[in-house]
FIRO-13296 format. One record per atom (N, C-alpha, C, CB): atom name; x, y, z. Coordinates in steps of 0.05 Angstrom, whole numbers, always signed. Glycine has a CB too. Layout:
<nodes>
 name      u      v      w
   CA      X      Y      Z
...
</nodes>
This chain:
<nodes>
 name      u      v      w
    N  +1459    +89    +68
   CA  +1434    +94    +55
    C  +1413    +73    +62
   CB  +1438    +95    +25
    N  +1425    +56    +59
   CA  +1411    +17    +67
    C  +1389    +23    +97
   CB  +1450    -16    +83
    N  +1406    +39   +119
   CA  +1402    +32   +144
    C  +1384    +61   +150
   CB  +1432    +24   +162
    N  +1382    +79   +131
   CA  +1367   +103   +133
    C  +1328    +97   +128
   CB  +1383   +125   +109
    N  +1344    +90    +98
   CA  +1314    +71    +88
    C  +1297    +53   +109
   CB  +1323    +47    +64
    N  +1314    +36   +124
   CA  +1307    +17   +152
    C  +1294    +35   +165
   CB  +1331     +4   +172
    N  +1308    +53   +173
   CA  +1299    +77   +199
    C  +1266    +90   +193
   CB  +1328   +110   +197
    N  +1270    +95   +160
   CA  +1245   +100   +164
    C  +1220    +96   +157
   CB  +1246   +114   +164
    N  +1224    +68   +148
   CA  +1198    +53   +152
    C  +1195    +48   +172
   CB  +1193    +32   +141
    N  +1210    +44   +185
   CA  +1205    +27   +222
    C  +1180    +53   +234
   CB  +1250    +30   +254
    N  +1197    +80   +220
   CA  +1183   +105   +236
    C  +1155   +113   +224
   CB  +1202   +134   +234
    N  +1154   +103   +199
   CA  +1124   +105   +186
    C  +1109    +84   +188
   CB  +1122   +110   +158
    N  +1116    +52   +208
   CA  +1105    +36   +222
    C  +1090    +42   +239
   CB  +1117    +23   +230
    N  +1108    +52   +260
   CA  +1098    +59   +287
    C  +1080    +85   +279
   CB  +1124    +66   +311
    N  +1099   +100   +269
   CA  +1076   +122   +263
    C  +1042   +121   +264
   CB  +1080   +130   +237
    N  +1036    +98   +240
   CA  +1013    +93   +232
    C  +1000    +77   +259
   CB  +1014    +79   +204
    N  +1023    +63   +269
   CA  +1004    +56   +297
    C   +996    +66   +311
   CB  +1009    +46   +313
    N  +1004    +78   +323
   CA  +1004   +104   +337
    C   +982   +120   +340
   CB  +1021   +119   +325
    N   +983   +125   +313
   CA   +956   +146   +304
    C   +938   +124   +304
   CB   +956   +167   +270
    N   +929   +107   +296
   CA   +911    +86   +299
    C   +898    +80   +316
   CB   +918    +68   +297
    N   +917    +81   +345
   CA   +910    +78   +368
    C   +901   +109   +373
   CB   +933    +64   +386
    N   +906   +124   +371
   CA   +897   +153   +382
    C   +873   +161   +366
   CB   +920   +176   +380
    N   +864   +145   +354
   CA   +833   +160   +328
    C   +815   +138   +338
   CB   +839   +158   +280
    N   +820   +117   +357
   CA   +805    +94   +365
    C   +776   +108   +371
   CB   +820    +79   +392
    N   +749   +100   +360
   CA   +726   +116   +366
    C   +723    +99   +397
   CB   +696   +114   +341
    N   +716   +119   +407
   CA   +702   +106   +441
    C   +680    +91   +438
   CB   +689   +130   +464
    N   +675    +64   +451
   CA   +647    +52   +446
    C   +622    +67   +463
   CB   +649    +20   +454
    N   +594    +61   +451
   CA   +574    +80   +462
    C   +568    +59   +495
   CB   +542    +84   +435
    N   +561    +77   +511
   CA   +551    +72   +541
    C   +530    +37   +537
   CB   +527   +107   +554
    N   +536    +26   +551
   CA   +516     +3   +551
    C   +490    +12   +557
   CB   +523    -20   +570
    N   +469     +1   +539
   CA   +444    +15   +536
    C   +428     +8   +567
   CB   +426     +3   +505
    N   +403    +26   +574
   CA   +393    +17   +605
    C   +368     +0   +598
   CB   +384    +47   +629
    N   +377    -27   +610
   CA   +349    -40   +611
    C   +325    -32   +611
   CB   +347    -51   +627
    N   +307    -34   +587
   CA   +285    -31   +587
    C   +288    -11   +566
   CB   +273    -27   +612
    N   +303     -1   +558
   CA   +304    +31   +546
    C   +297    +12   +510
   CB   +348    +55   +552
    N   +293    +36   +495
   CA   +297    +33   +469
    C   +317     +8   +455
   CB   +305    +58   +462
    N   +338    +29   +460
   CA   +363    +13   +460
    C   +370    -13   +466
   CB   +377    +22   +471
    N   +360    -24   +489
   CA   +361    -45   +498
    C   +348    -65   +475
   CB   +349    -43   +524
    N   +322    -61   +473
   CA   +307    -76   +455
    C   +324    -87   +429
   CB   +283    -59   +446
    N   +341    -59   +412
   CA   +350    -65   +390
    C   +375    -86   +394
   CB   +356    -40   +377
    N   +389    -84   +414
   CA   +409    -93   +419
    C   +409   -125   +425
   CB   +419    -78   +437
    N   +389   -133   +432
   CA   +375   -163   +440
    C   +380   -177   +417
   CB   +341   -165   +448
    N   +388   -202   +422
   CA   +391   -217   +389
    C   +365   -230   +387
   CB   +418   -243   +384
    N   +361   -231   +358
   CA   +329   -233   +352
    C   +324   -270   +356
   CB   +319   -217   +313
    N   +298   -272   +361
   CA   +294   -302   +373
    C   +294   -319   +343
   CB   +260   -307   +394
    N   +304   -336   +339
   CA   +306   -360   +321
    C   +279   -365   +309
   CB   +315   -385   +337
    N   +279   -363   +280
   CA   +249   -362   +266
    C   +234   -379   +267
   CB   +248   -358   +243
    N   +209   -383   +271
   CA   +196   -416   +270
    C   +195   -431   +239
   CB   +160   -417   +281
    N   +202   -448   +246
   CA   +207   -459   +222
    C   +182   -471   +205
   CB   +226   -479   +227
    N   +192   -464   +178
   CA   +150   -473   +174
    C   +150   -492   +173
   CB   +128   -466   +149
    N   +120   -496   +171
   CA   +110   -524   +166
    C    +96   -538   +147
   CB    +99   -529   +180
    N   +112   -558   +144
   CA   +114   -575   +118
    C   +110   -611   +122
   CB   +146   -568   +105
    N    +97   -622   +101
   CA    +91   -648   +109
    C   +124   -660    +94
   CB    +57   -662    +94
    N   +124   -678   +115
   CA   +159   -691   +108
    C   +155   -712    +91
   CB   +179   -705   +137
    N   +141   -730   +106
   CA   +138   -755    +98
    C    +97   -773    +98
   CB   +161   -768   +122
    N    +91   -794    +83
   CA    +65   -813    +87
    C    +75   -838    +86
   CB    +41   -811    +64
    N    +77   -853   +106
   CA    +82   -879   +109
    C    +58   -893   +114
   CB   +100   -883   +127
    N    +62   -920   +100
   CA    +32   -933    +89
    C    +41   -959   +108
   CB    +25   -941    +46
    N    +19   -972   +133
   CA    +27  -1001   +141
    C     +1  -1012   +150
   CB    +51  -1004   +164
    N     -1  -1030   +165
   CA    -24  -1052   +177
    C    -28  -1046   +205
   CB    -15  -1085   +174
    N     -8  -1031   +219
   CA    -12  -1022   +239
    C     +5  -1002   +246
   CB    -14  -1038   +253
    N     -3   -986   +274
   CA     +4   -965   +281
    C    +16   -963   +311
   CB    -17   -951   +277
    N    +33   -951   +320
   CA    +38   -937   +347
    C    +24   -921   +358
   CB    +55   -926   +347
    N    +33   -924   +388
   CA    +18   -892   +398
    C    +34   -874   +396
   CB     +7   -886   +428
    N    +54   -871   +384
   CA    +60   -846   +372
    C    +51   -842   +339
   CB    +92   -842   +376
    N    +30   -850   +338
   CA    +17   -851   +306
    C    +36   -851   +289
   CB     -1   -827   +296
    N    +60   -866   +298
   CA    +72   -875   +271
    C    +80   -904   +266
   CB    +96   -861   +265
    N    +77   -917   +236
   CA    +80   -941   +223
    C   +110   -951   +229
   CB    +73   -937   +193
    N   +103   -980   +241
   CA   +115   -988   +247
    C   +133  -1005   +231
   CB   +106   -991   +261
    N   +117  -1021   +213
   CA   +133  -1030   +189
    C   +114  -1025   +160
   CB   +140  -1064   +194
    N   +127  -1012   +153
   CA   +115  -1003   +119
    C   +113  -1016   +111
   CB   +125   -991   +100
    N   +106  -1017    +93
   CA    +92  -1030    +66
    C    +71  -1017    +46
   CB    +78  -1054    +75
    N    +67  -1028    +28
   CA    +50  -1015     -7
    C    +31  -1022    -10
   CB    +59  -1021    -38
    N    +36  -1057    -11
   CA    +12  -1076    -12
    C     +0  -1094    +16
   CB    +20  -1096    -33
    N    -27  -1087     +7
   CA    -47  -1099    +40
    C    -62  -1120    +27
   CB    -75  -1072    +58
    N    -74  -1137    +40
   CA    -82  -1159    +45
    C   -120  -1148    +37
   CB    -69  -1170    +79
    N   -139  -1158    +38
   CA   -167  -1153    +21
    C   -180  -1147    +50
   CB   -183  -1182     -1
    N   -172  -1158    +75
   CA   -179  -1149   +100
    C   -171  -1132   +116
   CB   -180  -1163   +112
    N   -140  -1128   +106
   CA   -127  -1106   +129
    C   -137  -1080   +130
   CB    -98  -1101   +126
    N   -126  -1067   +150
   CA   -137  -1039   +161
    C   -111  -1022   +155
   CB   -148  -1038   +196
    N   -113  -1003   +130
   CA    -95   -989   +120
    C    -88   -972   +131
   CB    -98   -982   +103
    N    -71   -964   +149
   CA    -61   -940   +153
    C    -41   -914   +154
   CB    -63   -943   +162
    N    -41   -886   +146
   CA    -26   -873   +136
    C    -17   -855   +165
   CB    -39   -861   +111
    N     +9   -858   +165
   CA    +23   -839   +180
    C    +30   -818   +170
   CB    +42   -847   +189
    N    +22   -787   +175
   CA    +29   -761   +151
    C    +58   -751   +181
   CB    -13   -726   +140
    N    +82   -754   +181
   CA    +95   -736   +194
    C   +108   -706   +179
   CB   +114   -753   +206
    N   +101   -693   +192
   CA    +91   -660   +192
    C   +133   -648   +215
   CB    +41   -654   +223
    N   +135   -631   +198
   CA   +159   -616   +207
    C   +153   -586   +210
   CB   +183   -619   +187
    N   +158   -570   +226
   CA   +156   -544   +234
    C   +126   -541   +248
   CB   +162   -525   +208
    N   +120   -510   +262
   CA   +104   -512   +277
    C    +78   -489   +253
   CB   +118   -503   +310
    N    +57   -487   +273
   CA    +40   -467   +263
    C    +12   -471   +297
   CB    +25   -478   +219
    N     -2   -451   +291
   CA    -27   -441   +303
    C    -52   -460   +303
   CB    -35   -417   +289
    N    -49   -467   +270
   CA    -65   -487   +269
    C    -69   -491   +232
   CB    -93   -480   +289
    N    -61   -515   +230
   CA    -63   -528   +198
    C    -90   -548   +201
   CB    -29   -550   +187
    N    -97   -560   +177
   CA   -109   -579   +172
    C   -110   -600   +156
   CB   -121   -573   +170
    N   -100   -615   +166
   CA    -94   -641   +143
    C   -110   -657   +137
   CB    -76   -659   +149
    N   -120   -661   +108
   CA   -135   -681    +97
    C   -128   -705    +73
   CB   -154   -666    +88
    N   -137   -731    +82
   CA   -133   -748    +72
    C   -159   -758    +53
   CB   -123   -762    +91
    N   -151   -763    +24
   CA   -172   -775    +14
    C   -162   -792    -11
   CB   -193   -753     +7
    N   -173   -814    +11
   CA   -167   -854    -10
    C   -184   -853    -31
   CB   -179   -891     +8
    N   -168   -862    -52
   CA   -194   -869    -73
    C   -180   -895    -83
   CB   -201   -843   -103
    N   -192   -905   -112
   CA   -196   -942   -124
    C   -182   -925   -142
   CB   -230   -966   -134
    N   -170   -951   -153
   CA   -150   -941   -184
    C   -163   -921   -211
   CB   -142   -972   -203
    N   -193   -932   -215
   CA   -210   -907   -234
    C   -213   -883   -217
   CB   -243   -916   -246
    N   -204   -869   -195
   CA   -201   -840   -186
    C   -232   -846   -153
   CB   -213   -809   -222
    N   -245   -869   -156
   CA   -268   -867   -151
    C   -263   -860   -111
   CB   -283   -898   -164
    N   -274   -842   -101
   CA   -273   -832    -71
    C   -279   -860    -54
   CB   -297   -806    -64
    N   -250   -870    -33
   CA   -267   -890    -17
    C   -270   -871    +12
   CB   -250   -924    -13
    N   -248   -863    +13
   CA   -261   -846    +41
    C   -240   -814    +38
   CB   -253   -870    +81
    N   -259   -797    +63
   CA   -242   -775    +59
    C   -240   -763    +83
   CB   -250   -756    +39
    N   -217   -753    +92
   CA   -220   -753   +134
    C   -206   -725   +134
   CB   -194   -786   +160
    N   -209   -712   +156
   CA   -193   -685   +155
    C   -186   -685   +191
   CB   -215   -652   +142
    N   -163   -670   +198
   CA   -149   -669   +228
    C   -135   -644   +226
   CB   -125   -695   +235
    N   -148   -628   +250
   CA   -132   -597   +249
    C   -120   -597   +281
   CB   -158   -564   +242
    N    -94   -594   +270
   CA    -66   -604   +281
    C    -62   -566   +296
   CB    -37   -619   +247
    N    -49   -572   +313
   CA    -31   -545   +317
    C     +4   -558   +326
   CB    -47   -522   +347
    N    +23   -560   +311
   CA    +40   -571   +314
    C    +57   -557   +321
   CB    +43   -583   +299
    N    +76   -557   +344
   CA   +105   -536   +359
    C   +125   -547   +348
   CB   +112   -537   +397
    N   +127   -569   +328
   CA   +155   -579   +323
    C   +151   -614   +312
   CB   +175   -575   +355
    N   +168   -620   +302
   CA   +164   -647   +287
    C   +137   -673   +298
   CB   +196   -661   +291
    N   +113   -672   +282
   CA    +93   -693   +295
    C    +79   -712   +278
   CB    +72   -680   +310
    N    +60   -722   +281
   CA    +50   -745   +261
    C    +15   -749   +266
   CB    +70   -778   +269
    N    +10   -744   +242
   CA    -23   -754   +247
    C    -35   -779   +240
   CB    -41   -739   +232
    N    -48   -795   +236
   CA    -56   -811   +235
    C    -78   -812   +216
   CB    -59   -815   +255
    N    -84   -826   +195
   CA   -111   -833   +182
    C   -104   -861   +175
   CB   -121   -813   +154
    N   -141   -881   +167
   CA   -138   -903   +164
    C   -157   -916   +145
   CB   -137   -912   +186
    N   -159   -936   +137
   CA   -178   -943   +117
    C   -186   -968   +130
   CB   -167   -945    +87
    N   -205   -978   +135
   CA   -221   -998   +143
    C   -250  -1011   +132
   CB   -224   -991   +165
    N   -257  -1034   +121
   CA   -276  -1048   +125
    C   -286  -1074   +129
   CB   -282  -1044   +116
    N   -308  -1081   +127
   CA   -315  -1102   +148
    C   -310  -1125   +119
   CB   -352  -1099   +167
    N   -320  -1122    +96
   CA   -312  -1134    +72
    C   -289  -1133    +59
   CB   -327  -1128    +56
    N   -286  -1143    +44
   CA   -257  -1151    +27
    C   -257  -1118     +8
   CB   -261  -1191     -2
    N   -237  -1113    +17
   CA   -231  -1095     -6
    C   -218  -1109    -34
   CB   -211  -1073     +5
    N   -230  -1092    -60
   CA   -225  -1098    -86
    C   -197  -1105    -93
   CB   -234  -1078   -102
    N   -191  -1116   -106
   CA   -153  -1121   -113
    C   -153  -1096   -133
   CB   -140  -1158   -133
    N   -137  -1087   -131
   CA   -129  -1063   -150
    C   -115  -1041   -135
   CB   -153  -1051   -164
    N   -103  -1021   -156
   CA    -90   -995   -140
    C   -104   -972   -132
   CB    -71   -984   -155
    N    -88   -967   -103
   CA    -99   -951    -99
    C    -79   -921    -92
   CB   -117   -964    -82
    N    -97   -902    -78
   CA    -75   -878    -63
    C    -82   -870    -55
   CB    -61   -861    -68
    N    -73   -850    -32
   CA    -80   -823    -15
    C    -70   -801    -20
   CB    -75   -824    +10
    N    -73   -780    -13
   CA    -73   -758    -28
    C    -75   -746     +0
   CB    -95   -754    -52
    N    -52   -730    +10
   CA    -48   -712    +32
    C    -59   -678    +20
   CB    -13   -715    +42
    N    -69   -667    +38
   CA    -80   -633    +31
    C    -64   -627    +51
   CB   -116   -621    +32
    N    -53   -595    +53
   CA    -53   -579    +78
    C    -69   -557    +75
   CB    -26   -571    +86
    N    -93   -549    +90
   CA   -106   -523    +95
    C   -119   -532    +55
   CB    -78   -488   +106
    N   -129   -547    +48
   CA   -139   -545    +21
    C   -124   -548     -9
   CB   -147   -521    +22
    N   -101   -549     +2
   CA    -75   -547    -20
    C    -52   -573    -17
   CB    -55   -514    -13
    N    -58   -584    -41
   CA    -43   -616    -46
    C    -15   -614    -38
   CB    -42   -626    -80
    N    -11   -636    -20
   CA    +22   -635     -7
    C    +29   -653    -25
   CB    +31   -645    +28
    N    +21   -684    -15
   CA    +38   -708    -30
    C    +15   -724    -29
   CB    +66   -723    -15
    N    +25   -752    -50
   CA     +8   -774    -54
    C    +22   -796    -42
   CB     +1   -779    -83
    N    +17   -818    -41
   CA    +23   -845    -30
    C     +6   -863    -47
   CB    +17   -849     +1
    N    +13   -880    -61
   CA     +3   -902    -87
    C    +12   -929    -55
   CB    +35   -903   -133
    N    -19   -949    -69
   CA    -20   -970    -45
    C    -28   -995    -66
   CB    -46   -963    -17
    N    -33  -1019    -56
   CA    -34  -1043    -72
    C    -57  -1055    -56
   CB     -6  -1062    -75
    N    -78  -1065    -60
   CA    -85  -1088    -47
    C    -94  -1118    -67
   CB   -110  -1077    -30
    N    -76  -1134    -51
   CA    -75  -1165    -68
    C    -96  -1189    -56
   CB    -41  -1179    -65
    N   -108  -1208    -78
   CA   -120  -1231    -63
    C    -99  -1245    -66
   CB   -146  -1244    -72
</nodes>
């Protein structure tokens, strides 16, 4: 009885293989270049990634790759402040604006740079004058296209 039972699962094994293999759907003809088909079949190109401000690094000086070389918060009543905005993903064309003000909100300067960026880059804005700037806090205030990204809080000490 043992070895009947054996027999015929073995035969409703193969069986099912069998047929498995014989119901196999045929694959469709490789589509002809240029055709419809072709198009759909193409794997679609990798999305651009948007673009977004990453980082504002605050220092005394700059690179020519407009970025800060050693950071820092607090500047000196003479130094020349400058903000590195690095920017991730691409676009056509953004616009970035920077605007410094004194600890009561008061405007010291306000600069704008329309960027078209293909992939990770860095703009540049700076604060400069010929007199001592005031001791007190200050910040910048990054925009993209009109709309607040990030701030950066700064110090200047006598």
């Amino acid at each position: 009885m043992r070895a009947l039972r054996g027999r015929l699962y073995l035969l409703v094994i193969v069986g099912g293989a069998l047929s498995a293999l014989g119901c196999k759907k045929q694959a469709p003809p490789p589509a002809e270049i240029g055709s419809a088909d072709s198009a759909a079949a193409a794997p679609a190109a990798p999305a651009a990634e948007a673009f977004a401000v990453s980082e504002v690094t605050l220092g005394k000086a700059i690179g020519a790759d407009k970025r800060v070389a050693s950071p820092t918060t607090t500047f000196g009543p003479k130094d020349t402040i400058y903000a590195s905005v690095a920017t991730t993903g691409s676009a056509a064309s953004k616009t970035l604006t920077a605007k410094w003000t004194y600890q009561d909100g008061q405007t010291v300067k306000e600069g704008s740079e329309t960027i078209a960026p293909t992939g990770p880059s860095a703009t540049e804005f700076h604060l400069a004058k010929k007199t001592a700037w005031p001791a007190g806090k200050y910040k910048v205030e990054i925009a993209v296209d009109g709309a607040p990204a990030t701030t950066k809080e700064f110090e200047v000490k006598h």
